[in-house]
C-alpha positions in Angstrom: 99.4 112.0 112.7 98.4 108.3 112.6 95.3 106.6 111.6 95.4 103.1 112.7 93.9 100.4 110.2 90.7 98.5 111.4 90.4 96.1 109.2 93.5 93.2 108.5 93.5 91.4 105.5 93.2 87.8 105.8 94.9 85.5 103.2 90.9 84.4 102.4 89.6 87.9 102.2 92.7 89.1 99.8 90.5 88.8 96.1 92.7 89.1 92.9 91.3 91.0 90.0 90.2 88.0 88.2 88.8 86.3 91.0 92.0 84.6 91.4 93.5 83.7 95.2 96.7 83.8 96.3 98.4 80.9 97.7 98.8 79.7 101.1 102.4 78.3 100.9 103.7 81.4 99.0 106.6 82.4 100.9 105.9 86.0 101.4 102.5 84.8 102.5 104.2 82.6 105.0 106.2 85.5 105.8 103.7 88.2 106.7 101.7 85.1 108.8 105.0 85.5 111.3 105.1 88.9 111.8 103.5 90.2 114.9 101.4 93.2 112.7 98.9 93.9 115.7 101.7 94.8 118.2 104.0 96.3 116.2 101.7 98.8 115.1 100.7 99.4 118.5 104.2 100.6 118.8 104.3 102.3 115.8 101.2 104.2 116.6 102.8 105.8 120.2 105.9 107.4 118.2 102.9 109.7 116.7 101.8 112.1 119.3 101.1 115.4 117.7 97.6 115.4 115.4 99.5 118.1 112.8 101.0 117.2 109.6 100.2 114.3 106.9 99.1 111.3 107.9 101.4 108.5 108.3 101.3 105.6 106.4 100.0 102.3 107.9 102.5 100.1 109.7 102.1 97.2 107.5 102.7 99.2 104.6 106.2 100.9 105.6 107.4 98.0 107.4 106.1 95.7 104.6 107.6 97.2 102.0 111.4 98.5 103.8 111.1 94.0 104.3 110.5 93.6 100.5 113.1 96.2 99.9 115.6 94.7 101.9 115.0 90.9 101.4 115.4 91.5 97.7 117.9 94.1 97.3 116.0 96.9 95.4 115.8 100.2 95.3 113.1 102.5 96.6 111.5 102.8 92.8 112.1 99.6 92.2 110.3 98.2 95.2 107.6 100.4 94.7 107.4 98.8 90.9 107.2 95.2 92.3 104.9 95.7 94.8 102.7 97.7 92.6 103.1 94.5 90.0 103.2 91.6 92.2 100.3 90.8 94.4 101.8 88.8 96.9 103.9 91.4 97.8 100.7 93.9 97.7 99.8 91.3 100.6 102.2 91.5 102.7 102.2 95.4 102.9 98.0 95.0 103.4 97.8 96.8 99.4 94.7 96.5 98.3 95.3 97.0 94.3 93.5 100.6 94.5 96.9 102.6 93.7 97.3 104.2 97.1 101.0 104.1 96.5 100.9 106.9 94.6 99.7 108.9 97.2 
């Protein structure tokens, strides 16, 4: 089954704890600016044609984070620890800090 995301994140709407921002030359902000999101989650979205089982997770957040993972070398616990500590990688897989990795 798969729930498609309405709202996108915008690099202006992303608020830190702290009130902090996140910056616009970051390179994994940069990064998730050249990625097509939109269309490759209309793809995504047609593999899932039965309305049974669990939910899948947003396409940002599994393609986001299989990127991370990739890019840096880690593995699957240890992207999961990054992303959970570093919030420009929470931006590129659209995380909004409220723990949903650990469902």
């Amino acid at each position: 089954m798969f729930q498609k995301i309405e709202n996108q994140y915008y690099l202006e709407e992303f608020i830190l704890p702290f009130e902090g921002k996140l910056r616009a030359d970051n390179r994994w902000v940069k990064l998730a600016k050249l990625i097509p999101w939109k269309s490759i989650e209309e793809r995504y979205a047609n593999r899932f044609t039965s309305h049974r089982g669990q939910k899948a997770k947003p396409v940002r957040m599994a393609l986001g984070a299989l990127i991370i993972k990739e890019r840096c070398g880690f593995t699957d616990r240890e992207t999961v620890e990054q992303i959970t500590e570093n919030p420009y990688l929470q931006y590129v897989c659209h995380e909004d800090m409220k723990g949903w990795w650990q469902h």
